[in-house]
PAMI-529370 format. One record per residue (C-alpha): residue number from 1; x, y, z; chain; residue in one letter. Coordinates in pm, 1 decimal, m for minus. Layout:
! PAMI-529370
(NUM; (X; Y; Z); "A"; "A");
...
//
This chain:
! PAMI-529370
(1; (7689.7; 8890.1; m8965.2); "A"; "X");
(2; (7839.8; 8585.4; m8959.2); "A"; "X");
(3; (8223.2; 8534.3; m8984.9); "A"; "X");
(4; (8397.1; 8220.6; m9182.0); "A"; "X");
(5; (8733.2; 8149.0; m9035.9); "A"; "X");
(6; (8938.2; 7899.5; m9235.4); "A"; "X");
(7; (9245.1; 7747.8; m9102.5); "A"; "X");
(8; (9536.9; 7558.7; m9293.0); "A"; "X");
(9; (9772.4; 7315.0; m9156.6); "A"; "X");
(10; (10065.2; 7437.5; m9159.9); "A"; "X");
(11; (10351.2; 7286.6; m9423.3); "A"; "X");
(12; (10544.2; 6962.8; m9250.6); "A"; "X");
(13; (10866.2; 7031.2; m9154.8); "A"; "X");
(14; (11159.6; 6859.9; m9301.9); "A"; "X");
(15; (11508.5; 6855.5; m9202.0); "A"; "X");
(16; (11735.0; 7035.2; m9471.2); "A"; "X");
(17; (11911.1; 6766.2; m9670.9); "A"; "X");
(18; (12302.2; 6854.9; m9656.2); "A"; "X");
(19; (12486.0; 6912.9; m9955.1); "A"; "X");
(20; (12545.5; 6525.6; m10088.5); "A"; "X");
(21; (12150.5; 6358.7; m9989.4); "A"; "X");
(22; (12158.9; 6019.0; m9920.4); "A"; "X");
(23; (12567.8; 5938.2; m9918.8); "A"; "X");
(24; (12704.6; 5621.3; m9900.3); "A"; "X");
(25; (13025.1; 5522.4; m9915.9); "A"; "X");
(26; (13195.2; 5175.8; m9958.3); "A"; "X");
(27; (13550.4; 4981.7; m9996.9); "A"; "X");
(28; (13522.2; 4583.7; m10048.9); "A"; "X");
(29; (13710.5; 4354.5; m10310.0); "A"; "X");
(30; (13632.3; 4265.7; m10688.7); "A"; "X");
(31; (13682.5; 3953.1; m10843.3); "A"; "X");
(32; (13803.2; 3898.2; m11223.0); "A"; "X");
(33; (13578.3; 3663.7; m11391.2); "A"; "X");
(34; (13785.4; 3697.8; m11716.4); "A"; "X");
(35; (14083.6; 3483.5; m11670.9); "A"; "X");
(36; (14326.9; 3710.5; m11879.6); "A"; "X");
(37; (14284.1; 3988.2; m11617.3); "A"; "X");
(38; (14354.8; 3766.3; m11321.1); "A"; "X");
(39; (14675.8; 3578.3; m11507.3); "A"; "X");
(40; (14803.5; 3962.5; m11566.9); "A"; "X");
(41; (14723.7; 4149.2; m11211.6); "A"; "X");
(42; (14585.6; 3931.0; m10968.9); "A"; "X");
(43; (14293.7; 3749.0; m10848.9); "A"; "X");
(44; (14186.5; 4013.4; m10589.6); "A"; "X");
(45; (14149.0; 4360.7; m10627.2); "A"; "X");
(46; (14085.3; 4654.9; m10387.2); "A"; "X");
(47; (13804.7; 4829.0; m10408.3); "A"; "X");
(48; (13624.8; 5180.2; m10290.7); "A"; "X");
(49; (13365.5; 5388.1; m10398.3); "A"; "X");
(50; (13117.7; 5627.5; m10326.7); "A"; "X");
(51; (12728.3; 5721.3; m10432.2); "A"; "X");
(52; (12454.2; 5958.9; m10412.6); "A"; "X");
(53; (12054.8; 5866.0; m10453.0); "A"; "X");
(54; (11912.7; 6093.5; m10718.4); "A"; "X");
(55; (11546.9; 6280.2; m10715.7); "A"; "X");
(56; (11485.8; 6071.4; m11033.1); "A"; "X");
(57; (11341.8; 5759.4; m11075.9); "A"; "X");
(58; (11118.7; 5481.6; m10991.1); "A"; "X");
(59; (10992.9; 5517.6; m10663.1); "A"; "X");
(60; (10737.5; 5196.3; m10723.4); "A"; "X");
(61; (10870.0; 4923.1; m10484.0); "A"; "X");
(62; (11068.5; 5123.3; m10323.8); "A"; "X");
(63; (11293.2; 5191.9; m10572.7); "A"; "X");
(64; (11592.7; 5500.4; m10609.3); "A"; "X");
(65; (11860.9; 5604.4; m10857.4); "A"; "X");
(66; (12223.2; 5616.3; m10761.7); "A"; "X");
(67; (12494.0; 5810.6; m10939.3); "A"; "X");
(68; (12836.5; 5650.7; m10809.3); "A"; "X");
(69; (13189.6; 5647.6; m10872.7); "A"; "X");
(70; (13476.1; 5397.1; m10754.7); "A"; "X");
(71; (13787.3; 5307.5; m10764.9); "A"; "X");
(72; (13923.5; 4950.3; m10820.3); "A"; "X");
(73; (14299.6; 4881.5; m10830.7); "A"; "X");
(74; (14517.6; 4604.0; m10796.8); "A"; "X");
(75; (14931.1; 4702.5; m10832.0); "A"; "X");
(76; (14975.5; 4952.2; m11145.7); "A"; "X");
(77; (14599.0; 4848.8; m11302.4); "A"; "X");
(78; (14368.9; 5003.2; m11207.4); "A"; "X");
(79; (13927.4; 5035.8; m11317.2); "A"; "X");
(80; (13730.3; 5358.0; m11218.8); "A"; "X");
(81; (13354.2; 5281.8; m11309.8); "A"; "X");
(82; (13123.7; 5621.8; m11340.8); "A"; "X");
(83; (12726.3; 5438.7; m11305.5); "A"; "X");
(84; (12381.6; 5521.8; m11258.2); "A"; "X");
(85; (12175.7; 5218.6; m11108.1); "A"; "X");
(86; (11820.6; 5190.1; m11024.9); "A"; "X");
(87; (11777.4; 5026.2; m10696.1); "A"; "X");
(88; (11460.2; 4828.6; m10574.5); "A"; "X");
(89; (11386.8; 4823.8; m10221.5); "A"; "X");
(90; (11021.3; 4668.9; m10196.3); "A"; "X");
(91; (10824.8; 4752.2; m9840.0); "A"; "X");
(92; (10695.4; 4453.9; m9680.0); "A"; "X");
(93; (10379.8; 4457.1; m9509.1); "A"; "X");
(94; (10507.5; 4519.0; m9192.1); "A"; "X");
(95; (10796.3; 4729.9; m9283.1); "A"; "X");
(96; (11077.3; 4847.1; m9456.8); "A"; "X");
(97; (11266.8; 4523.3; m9639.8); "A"; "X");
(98; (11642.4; 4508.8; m9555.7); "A"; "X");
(99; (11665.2; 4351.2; m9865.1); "A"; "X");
(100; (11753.0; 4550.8; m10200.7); "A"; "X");
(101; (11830.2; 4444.7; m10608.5); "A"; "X");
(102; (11905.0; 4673.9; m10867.7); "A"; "X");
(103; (12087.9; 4701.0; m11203.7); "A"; "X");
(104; (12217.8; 4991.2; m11411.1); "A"; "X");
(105; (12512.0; 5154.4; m11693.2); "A"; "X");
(106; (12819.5; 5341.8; m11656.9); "A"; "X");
(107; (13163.1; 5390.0; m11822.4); "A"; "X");
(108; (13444.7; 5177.7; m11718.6); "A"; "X");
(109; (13777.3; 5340.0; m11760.7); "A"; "X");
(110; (14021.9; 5029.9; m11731.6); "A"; "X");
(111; (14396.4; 5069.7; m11750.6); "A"; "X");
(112; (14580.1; 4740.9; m11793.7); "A"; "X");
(113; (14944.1; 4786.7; m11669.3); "A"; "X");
(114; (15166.1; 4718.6; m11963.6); "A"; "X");
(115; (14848.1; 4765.4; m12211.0); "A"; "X");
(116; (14714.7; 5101.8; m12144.9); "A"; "X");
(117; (14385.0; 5253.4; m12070.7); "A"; "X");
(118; (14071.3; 5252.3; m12263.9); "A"; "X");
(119; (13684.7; 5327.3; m12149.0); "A"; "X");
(120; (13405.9; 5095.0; m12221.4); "A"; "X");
(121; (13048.9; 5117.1; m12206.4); "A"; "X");
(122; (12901.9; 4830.0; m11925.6); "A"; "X");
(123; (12592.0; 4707.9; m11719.1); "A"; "X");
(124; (12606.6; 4602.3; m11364.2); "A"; "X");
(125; (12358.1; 4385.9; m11168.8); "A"; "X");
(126; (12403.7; 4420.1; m10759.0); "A"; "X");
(127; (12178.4; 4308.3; m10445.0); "A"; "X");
(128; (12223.4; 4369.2; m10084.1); "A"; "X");
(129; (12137.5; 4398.4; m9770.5); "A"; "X");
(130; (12079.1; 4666.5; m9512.0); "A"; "X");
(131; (12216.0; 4644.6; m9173.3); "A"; "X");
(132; (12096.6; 4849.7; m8926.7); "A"; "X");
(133; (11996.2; 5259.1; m9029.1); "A"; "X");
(134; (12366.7; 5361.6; m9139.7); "A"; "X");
(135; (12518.6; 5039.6; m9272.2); "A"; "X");
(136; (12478.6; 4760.1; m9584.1); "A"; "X");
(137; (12679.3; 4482.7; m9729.0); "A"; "X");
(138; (12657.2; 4443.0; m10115.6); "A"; "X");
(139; (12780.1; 4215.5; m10434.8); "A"; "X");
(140; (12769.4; 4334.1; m10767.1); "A"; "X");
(141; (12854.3; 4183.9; m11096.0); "A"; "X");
(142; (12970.6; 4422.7; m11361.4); "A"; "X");
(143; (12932.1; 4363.8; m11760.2); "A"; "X");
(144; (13238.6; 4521.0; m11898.3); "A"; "X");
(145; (13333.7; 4323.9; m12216.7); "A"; "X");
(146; (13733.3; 4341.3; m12364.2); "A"; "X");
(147; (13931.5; 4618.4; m12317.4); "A"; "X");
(148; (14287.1; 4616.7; m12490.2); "A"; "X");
(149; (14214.4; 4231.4; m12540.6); "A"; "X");
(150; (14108.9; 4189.7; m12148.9); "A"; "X");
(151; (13781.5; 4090.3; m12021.6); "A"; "X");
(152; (13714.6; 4321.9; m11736.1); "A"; "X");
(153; (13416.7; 4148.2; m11631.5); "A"; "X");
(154; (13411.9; 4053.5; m11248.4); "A"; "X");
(155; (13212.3; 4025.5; m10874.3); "A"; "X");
(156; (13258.0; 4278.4; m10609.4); "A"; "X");
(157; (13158.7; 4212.3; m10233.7); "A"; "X");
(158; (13163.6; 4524.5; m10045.3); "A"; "X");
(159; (13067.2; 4654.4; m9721.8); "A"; "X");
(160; (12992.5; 5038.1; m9617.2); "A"; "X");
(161; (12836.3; 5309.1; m9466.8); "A"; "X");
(162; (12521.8; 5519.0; m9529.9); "A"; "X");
(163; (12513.8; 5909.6; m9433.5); "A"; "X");
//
């Protein structure tokens, strides 16, 4: 009598992501690009914000969804964008590329001191680089349009921390 033993490799572990996967979190400045905005608050704005990747998604090229939210305020005005951008990362042949571009949509809500708040729908473009496992610098140029007769439109250079 012959006996057939048949092994299986045992699953992989993986370390338990925490509650928020893949955090990062960043404060830099944005840049008006609509003159009307700058003339009225300022040419320089402060800036901080905060994302998640999502299990959703391209992966091709590297390539992850983030759901973020930020802040953006400059005296009594103030912009808090809600987005969801995809985020290409491609590997290089002999590793990982530092190097990322993505786009995406979200809802601007924009208060213009003296004007009042309103939300518009917009589109962002960004690209950036990774520095290092746990840090990244990173520009962005959001699509806004008008809101209360001021183009929100504008560049953000940014700098922050990965989790």
């Amino acid at each position: 009598m012959a006996v057939v033993v048949c092994t299986m490799p045992a699953p992989e572990a993986r370390a338990q992501q925490g509650l928020f996967p893949n955090l990062r979190v960043k404060a830099g400045v944005f840049i008006p690009s609509g003159g009307s905005l700058a003339r009225g608050t300022g040419d320089i704005w402060f800036k901080i914000g905060a994302d998640v990747a999502l299990p959703i998604g391209f992966s091709l090229l590297g390539g992850t969804t983030r759901a973020g939210i930020e802040y953006t305020a400059r005296g009594s005005s103030s912009m808090v964008p809600i987005t969801l951008t995809q985020v290409l990362q491609p590997s290089l042949t002999l590793g990982h590329s530092p190097v990322y571009v993505g786009g995406g949509i979200g809802l601007w809500t924009v208060h213009v001191s003296g004007a009042g708040s309103a939300s518009n729908f917009g589109f962002r473009v960004l690209g950036g680089v990774d520095i290092g496992k746990s840090s990244f610098v990173e520009v962005e140029y959001d699509f806004v349009g008008k809101v209360h007769g001021v183009n929100a439109d504008g560049f953000t250079v940014a700098a922050g921390l990965r989790f």
